[in-house]
N, C-alpha and C positions, 0 to 999 in steps of 0.2 A: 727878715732872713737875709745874712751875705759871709761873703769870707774875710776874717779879719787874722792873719797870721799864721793861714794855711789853716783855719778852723774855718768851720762852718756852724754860727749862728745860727738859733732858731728863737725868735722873741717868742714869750709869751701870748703878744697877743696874736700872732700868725698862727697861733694854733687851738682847733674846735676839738671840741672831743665829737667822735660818731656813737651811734648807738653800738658800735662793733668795738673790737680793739682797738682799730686801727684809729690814725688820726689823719685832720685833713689839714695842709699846709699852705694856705696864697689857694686855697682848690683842689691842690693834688693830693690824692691818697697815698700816705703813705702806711698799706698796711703789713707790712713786712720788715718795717722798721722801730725797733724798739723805742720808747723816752730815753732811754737813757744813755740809746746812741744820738738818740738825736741831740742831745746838749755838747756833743761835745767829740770830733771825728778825727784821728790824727789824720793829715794830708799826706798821703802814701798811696799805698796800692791800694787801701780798701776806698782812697776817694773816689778812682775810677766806678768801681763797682758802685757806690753809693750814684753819682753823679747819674751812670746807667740807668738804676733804679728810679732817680728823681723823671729821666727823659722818658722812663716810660710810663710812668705815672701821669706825666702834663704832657703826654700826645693819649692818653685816655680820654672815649670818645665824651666824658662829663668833664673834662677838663677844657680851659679856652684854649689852651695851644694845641689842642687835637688837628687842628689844621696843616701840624707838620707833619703830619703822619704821612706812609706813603698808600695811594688811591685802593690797593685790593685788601688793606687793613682795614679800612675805613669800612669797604663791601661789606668783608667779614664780619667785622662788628657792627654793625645797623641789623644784619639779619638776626640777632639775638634782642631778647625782648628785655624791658627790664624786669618784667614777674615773670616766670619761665612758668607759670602754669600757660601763658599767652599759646605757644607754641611757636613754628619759626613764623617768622614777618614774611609773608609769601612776595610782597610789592620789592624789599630790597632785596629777598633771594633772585629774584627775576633780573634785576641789576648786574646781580653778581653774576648769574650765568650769562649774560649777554659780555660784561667784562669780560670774561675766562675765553668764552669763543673766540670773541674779537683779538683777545691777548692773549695766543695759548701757551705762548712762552712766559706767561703769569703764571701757568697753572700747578707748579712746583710749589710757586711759594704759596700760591693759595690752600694748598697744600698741607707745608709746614706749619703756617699761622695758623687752620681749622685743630692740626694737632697737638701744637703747643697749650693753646684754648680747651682741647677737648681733656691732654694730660694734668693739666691745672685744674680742671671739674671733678676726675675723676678722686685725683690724691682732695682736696676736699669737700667729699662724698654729695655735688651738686649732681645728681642722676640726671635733671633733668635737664640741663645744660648741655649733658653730655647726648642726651638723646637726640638735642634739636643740632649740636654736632656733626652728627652720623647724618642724622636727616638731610643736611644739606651737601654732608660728601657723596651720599646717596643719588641726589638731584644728580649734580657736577659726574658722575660718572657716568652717569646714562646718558647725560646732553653730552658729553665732550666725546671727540672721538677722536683728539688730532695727534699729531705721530709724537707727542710729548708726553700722552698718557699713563706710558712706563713711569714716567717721575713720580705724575700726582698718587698712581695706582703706590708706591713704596710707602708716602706716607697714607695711603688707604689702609695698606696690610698691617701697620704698625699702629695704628690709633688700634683696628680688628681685633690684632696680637694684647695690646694692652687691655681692652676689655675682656677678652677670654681668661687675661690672666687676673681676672678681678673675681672675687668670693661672693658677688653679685651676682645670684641667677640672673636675673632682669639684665642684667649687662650682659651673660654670656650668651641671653640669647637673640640678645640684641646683635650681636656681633655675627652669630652665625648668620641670622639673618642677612645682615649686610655680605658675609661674605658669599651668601648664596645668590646675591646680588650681585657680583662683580664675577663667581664662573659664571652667570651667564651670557656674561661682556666678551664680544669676539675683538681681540687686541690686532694692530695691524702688524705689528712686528713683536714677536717671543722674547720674552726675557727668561736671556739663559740663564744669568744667574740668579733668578729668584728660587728658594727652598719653599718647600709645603713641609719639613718635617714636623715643626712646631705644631702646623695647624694636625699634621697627621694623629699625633700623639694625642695632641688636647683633644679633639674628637672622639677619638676611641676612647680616651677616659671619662670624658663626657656619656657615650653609650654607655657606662658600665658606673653612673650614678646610684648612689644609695642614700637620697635625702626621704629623712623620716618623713618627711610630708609626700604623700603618694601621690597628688597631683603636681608637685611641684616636679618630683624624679618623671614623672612619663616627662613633663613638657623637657626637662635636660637634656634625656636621652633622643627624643624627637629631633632637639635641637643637635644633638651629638651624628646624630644620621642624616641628615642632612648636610652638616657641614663635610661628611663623607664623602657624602654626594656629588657637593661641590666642589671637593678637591678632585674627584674621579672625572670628573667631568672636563675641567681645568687642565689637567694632565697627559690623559688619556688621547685628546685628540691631534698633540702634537709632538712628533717624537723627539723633539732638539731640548724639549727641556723636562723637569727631573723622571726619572723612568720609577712611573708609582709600583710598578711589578716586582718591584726587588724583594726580596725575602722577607726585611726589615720595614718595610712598609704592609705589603702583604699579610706578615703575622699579628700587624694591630689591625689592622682593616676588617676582616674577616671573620675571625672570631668574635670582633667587636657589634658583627651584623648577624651571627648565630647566636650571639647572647642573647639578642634582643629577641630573638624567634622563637628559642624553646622554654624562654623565661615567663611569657604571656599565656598563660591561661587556659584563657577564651578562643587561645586560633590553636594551639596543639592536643588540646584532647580530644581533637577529634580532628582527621586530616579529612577534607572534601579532595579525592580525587579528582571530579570534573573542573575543579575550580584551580589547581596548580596548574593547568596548558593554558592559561587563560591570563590575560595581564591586572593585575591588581588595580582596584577602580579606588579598592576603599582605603584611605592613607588617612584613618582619621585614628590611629595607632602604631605604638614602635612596633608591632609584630609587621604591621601591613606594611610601613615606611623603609625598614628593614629588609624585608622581601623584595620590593619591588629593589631597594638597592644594589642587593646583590644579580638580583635580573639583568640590572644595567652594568654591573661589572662584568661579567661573564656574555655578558652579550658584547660588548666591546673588543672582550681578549681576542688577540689575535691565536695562530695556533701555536705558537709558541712562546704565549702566555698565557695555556688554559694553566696547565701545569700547577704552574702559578697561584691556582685558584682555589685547584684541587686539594694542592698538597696540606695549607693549613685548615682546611674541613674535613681533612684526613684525621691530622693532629688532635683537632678539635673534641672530634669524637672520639677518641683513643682517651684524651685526659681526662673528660670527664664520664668517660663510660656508658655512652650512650648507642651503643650497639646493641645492648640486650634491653629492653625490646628497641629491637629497628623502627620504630613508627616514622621519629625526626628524619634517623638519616634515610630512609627511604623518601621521607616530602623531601631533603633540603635536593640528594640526588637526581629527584623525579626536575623539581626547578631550574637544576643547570642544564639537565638535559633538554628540556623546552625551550630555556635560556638560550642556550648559545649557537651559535652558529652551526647548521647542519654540519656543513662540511668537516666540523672539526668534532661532533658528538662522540665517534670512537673512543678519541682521546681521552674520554669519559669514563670508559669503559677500560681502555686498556693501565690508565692510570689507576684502578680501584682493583684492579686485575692483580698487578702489582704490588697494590698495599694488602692485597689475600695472600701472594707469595710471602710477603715477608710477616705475614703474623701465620706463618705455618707451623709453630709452636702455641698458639694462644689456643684456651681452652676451646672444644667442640660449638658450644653455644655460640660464641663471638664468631668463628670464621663461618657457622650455619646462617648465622645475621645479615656477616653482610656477602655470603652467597644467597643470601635471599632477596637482599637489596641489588644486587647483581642482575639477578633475575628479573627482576621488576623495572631495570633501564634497559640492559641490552638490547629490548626489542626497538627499542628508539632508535639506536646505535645503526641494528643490521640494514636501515632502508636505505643510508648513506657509506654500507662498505662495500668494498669490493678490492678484488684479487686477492695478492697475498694478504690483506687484514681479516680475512674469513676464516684463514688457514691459521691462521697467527691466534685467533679469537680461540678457535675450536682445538686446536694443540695443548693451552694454557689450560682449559678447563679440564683435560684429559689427562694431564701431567698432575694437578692438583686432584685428580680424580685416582690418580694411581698412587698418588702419594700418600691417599688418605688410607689405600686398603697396606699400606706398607705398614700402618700403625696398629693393625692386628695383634693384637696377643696370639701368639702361638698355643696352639690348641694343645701340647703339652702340657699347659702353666695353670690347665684348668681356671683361668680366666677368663671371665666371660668381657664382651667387648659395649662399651659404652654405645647407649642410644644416639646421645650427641653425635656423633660419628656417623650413625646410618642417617643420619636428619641434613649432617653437612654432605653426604652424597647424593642423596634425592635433593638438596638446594642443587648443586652442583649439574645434575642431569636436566634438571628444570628448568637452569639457565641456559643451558644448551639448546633446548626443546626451543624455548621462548626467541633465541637466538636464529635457529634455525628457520621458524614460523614464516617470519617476515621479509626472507630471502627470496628470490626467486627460484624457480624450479631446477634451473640448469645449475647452480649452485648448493642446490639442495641435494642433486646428487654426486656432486661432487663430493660435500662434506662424508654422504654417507660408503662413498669410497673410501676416503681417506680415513673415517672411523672404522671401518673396515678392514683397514689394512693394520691398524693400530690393534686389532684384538690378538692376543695368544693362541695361535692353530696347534694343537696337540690332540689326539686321542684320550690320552687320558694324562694324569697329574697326579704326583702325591705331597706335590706344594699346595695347600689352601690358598692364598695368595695367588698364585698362579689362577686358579680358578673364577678365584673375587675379581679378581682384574676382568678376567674374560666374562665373567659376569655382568659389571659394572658397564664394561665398553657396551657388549650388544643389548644393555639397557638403553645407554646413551644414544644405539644406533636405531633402536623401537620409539625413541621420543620422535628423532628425528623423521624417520620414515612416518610417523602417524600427523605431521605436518605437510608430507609430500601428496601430490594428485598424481595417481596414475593417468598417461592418453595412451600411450603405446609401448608396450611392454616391453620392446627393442633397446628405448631408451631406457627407460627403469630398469631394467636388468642389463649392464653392459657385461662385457663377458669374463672379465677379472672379478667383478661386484659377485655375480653369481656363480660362480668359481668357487671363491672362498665363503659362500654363504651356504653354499651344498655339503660344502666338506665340513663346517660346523655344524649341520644338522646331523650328521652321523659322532657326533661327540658321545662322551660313552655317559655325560653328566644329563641326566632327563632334567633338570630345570636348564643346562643350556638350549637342547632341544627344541625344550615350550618356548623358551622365547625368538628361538630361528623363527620357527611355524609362525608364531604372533607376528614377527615381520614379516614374513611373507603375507599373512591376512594383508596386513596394511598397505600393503606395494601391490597386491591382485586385485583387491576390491573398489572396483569402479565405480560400482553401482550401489553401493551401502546395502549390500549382500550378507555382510560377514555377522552382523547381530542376528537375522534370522537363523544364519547355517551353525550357530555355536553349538549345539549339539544334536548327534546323531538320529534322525528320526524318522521314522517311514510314515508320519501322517504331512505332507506336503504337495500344495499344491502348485499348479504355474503360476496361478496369478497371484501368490504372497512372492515371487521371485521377479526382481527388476534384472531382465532381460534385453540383449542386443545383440546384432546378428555379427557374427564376430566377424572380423576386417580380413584382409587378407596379410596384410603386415603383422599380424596375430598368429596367423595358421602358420606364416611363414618361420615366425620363432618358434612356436613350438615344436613345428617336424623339426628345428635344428635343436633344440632342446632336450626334447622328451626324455630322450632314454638317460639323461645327469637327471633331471631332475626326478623321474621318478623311480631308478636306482637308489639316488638318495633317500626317497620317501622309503622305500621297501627296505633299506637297512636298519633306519630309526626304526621302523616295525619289529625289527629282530631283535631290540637290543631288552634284556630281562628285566630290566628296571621302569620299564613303562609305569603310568600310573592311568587312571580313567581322564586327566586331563590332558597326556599325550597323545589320549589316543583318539579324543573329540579335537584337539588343534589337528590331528591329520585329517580329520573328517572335515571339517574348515576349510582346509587348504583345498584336499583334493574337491570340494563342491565348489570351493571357488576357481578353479583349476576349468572345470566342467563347464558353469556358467559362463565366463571370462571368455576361453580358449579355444572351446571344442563345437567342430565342424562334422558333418559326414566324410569329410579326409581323414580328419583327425583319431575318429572315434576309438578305431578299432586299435589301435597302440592302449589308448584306456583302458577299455575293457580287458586287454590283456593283462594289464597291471594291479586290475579287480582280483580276476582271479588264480593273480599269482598269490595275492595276498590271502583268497581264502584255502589255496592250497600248505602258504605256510599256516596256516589254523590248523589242517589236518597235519602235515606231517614232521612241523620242528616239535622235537622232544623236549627243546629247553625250554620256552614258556610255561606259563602258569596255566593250569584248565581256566581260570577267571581270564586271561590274557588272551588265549583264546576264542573264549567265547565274545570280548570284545570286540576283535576282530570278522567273527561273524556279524554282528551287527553292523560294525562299518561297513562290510563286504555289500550286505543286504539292500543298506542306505543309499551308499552312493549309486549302485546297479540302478536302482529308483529313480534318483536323481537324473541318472543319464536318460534315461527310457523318457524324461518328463520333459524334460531340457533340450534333444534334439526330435522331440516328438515321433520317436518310434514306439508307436503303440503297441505292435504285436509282444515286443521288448516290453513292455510295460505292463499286458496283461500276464506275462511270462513270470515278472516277478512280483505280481502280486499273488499269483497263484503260489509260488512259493512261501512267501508271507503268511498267507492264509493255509498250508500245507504245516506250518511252526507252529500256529498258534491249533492247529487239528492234534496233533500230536504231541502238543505239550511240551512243545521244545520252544517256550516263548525268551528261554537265556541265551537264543543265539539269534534275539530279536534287540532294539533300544527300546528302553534308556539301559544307559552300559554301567550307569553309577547303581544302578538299585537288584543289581545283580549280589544277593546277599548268600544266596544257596549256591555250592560250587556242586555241580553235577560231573558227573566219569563223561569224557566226551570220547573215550576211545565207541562207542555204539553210538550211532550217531542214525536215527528212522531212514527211510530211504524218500527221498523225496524234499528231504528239506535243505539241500544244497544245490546251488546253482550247476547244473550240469552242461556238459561241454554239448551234445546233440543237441536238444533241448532249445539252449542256447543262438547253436548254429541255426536252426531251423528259425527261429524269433529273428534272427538277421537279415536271413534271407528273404522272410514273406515282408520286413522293413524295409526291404530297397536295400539292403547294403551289401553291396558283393567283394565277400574276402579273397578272390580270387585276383585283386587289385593290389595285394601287398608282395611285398619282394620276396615276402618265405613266409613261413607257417605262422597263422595267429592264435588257432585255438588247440591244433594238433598238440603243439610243443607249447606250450604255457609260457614255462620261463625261461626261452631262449633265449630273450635277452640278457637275462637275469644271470644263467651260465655264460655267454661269450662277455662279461664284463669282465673276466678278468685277461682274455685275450686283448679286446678291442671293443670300446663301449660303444664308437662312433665310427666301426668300421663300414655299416649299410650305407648312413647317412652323410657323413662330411669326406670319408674318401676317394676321392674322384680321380687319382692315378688311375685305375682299372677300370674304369666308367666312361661309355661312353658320353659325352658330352650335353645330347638329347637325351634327356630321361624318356622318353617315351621309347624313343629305340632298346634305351636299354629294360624292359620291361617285355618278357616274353609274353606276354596274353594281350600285345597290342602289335598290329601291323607297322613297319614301318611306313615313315610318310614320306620316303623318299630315297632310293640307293640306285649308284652309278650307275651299278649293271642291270637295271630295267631298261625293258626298250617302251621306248617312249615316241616310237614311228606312229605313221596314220596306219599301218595296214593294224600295228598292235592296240590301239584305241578302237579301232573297229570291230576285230574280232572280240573288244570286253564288250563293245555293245549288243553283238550277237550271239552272246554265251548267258546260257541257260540260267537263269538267277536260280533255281533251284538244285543244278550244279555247283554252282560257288556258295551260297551257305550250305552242302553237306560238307566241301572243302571244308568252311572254315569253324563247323562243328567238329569236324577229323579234329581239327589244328586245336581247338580249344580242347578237344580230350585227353589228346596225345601229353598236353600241357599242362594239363591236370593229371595227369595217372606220374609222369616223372616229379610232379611236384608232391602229394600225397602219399603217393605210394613206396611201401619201405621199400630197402635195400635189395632184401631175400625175394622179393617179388619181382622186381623190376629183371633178375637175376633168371628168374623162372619163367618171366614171359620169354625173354629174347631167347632162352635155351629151347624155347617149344616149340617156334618158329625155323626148323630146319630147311622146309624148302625155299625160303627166301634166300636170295642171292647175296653170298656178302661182300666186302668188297675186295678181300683174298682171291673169290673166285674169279670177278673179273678183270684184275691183274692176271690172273695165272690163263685166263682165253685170252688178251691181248698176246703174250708171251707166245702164247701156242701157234697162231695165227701167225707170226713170224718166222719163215721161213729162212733164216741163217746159222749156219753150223756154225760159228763161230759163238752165237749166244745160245746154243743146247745148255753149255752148262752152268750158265745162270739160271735156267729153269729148273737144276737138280733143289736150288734154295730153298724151289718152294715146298721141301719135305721140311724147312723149319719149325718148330712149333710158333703156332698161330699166335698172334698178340691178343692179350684178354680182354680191353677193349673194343674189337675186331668181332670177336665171336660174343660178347652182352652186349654191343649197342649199335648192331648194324645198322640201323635208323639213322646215328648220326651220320656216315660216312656213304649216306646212298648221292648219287652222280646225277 
């Protein structure tokens, strides 16, 4: 072999033939060079190239001039075997990473040579070449840490990138492997400009493999989810280099890790809810590998990039229609909320809130889906809201709750309204409800303020719509109330809350009615009372009743109460349209009213209200005789109740005797049950004896200890005075206190005062009370009580006729007119002609008050 003439010679005998193509020249291979170049090379540009070709042939490590070679080639090539079944040569790998440490500004090129070697393997399909490769850049990245590793890591990503782009499973996932190997290498300094898009893409097409061979597709897609992983991971934790949150990465990501979840089988037909709050153990499939992925992305986002996360499992579901049945998106929903980060779970909620706004045109079924799926996170949500995102939560759901009765057919059109519809409002209230549950109490009433305040106050409507609305809300506000705990009714009823809850109970609609009463059950019943009291019944005893001595923070709202509230109950009594279910929710209320509230302070306001109600039985015209006679029964029921409840027994035998007085005479329709009342009977006749009478009554009061002589005006005289001064002044006895003096005991005539100016309070007047006759001073202050009683009981015409009868008493005309007499001055003679004026009329009827 030499150059003769700017050619390049190759004798004959310098040339062997190999078992391959190629031929071997003085040693060196030349296999990339044809015969029929080799006879014959013009000297030009292609001798460079040849001459190249020839030097790297004879510094090959079988050639004798391999000794020019430079020292990390030399590493490199010894770690390769010459039968590659061998595997790597572990003795000069150890070489080469002691080289690399020692020289880590070697570690570039070691680098480039591993991938020049590795892309020569792969274009002639030596796999296993390429495997032992990997295996050694594998080593070299886990031993090296020095601040040059950016270098060697570029041709890492690029041998990575070239095996992914090879049609070789075995290669692709060889690669991911490896690069799951280098995220989890912590670099000393970021490279900003390295990209992930390539690997993003290939990834996600990788997840979304369809090789006919069905174990060869799981192991791709395994391998597709992990190299996910691995970018997420890589990315995620440092914010200077590429932001994997972007839209355009996000929408392959995402969907590429819900493919994989509802694609399997074996993990979706059947969701174990105990097992999604729980970290996935088992990764020995793309359902479980997938899962936990998305775990870890969503655990990562910060809060403004849940978003982010949301939005394409939004899309997700929307393309391929996986809202009807909700099973998926309720697991994948139920997993980010466990997933991510408390503080930001809302964001969960208000983002899915959102995508319900905007599919407010999609059919009923779809927007019932995912308010059901709605419902099924929220409660996650509420343990980490607070303030305005409460307010924000529960407005949305009420907007789309009003939106939905606006889609009513008008009841002209004789069309009737889809089920879908009433299925998307009970989601809707259910979400609330669940919402509501897991809040705290001071919250809870808040919300039920504000739902509150959100309902349509009107008497009556001749909008539908209007009605639905008002419907809808105080359904919303019974979810919410049957989550709350009553402790003291102060708080549970604030005084706007029960305001406008009173004035809805007088609605002219009996199914808003029923549902006021319902909440009230919910908001009085302490004691889980309200299942045994559901309907009216005279077979009760105390101990089926969980009882407690009611507080004084109790007695104190209801003396300021009483007369709103049970005003309001006596008009809902009045109204024609009652049915037997309004009339056991008032029986409800008022027993829980009873048990809850009612004191021997309290009582006698009650009982006034009893029987106002059985005097409306006798004397509205407008009710029904059935309506009526319901009213008898509640009348009879509750009476019982109270008798049993503040254990006045004489009261209790009173009305059993009446009870048994119904059922002597055959008047068992103005006894319960109030439903099985099928006979209507004339109730203008009505036996004597089978109604609550006012003596009767009083005397049962009296031998129980309870003296009505305590209340500020008439309680059984005048029935329904309260009832008539409601249109004056409902709460003129009780909250106005201009006219009042400031000691309620003062001002209550049948009680002494405990203290006034003009008493003498000398020693010589403490002695004389100690030597004054006690049987003296109580006939005084029997006078004082009677005198007290006859102005208070006794009518007008009477009081009229006593004072007229009384002439020889003194009045106080006459001792003006002997002062006058008594004075001897001519000058005031005829001031005393005045006293021929006629007398003042209170003067001559009430000389008592003005005695001296």
């Amino acid at each position: 072999m030499g150059f003769a003439g700017g050619i390049l010679y190759i004798t004959v005998a310098d040339v062997k033939p190999t078992s391959s193509r190629a031929i071997i020249v003085h040693g060196v291979l030349l296999d990339t060079i044809s015969i029929a170049h080799i006879r014959r090379i013009n000297y030009s540009a292609d001798v460079m190239k040849c001459v190249d070709t020839i030097v790297d042939k004879c510094t090959d490590p079988g050639c004798c001039l391999s000794r020019m070679r430079p020292r990390y080639k030399r590493l490199v090539d010894n770690i390769f075997p010459s039968v590659p079944q061998d595997g790597l040569v572990k003795n000069n790998m150890e070489k080469l990473t002691f080289y690399a440490l020692s020289s880590p500004e070697k570690l570039d090129r070691i680098g480039e040579y591993l991938f020049q070697k590795a892309s020569r393997d792969i274009s002639r399909k030596r796999n296993e070449f390429v495997m032992i490769a990997m295996e050694a850049m594998d080593q070299l990245l886990v031993a090296c840490h020095a601040q040059t590793l950016n270098l060697f890591v570029e041709s890492y990503l690029r041998i990575v990138q070239k095996l992914l782009e090879s049609s070789e499973p075995s290669l692709q996932i060889l690669a991911t492997q490896s690069f799951v190997r280098f995220s989890n290498i912590e670099e000393d300094t970021p490279s900003y400009h390295r990209r992930y898009d390539f690997f993003v893409s290939k990834f996600s097409s990788m997840c979304h493999n369809n090789n006919p061979n069905l174990v060869t597709m799981e192991m791709i897609r395994m391998a597709g989810i992990k190299g996910i992983q691995g970018v997420i991971r890589k990315t995620v934790s440092d914010d200077l280099v590429e932001n994997i949150w972007e839209p355009v990465h996000m929408d392959k990501i995402v969907p590429s890790l819900l493919f994989n979840m509802h694609t399997m089988k074996s993990k979706t037909d059947i969701v174990v809810e105990s097992g999604i709050s729980e970290e996935v153990n088992d990764k020995t499939d793309s359902f479980s590998l997938a899962e936990s992925c998305l775990r870890e992305l969503i655990g990562r986002a910060s809060f403004g990039h849940v978003k982010s996360v949301i939005r394409p499992v939004l899309k997700h579901l929307d393309a391929h229609h996986m809202w009807v049945p909700n099973v998926f998106a309720t697991q994948c929903f139920r997993i980010l909320m466990f997933s991510i980060q408390s503080q930001y779970s809302y964001a969960v909620v208000e983002t899915l809130m959102t995508h319900l706004d905007e599919n407010g045109n999609a059919s009923p079924k779809i927007r019932t889906s995912i308010a059901d799926v709605l419902s099924k996170i929220i409660a996650i949500a509420a343990n980490e809201s607070v303030g305005p995102t409460v307010l924000e939560i529960i407005n949305s759901l009420l907007t789309n709750l009003r939106t939905s009765v606006t889609r009513r057919p008008p009841s002209n059109t004789g069309l009737s309204e889809s089920d879908g519809e009433n299925e998307y409002r009970e989601a809707l209230i259910h979400a609330l409800g669940e919402f509501a549950a897991h809040l705290p109490d001071y919250q809870k009433i808040e919300i039920m303020m504000f739902i509150m305040s959100k309902v349509p106050q009107f008497k009556s409507s001749n909008n539908p719509n209007d009605l639905h609305v008002q419907r809808m809300c105080l359904k919303s506000l019974l979810m919410v109330s049957t989550k709350y705990s009553s402790v003291q009714m102060n708080a549970t009823f604030p005084q706007s809350f029960l305001d406008l809850l009173l004035k809805t109970l007088t609605a002219s609609e009996d199914e808003i009615r029923f549902i006021v009463l319902r909440i009230l059950h919910t908001l009085l019943d302490r004691h889980n009372n309200a299942s045994k009291l559901s309907k009216a019944t005279v077979n009760i005893t105390k101990s089926e009743i969980n009882l407690e001595k009611c507080s004084r923070s109790d007695t104190i709202f209801i003396r300021k109460h009483a007369q709103d509230i049970y005003v309001s109950i006596y008009e809902s009594l009045e109204m024609t349209n009652n049915t037997v279910e309004n009339v056991e929710a008032v029986y409800t209320t008022l027993a829980l009213i009873c048990i809850e509230l009612l004191s021997e302070e309290t009582v006698l306001d009650f009982i006034r209200l009893i029987l106002s109600i059985q005097e409306l039985a006798i004397t509205n015209a407008v009710l029904s005789t059935q309506q009526k006679f319901h009213l008898h029964g509640l009348v009879i029921s509750i009476m019982l109740l109270v008798a049993i409840v503040t254990d006045l027994h004489p009261l209790k035998d009173y009305v059993e005797k009446v009870i048994e007085q119904r059922k002597l005479l055959s008047a068992t329709h103005l006894l319960p049950e109030l439903s099985v009342h099928n006979e209507v009977k004339s109730s203008s006749l009505l036996p004597a004896g089978v109604l609550i009478e006012e003596p009767e009554l009083t005397e049962a009061l009296k031998a129980s200890g309870i003296d009505i002589t305590t209340e500020t005006g008439p309680v059984l005289a005048h029935r329904r005075s309260w009832v008539e001064n409601t249109n004056m002044s409902m709460k003129g006895s009780f909250t106005d206190l201009s006219n009042l003096d400031l000691d309620s005991v003062n001002s209550t005539p049948a009680m002494q005062r405990r203290f006034s100016p003009n008493e003498d309070l000398s020693f010589e007047a403490m002695k004389r009370s100690l030597l004054d006759n006690p049987v003296v001073r109580v006939e005084q202050n029997t006078r004082q009580t009677q005198l007290c009683d006859m102005f208070r009981n006794t009518s007008f015409q009477d009081l009229v006729a006593i004072s007229t009868a009384s002439k020889d008493e003194e009045s106080l005309h006459s001792k003006i007119t002997d002062v006058f007499n008594k004075v001897d001055i001519s000058n005031k003679l005829s001031a005393v002609e005045t006293t021929n004026q006629p007398i003042p009329i209170y003067e001559t009827l009430f000389p008592e008050l003005f005695a001296f």
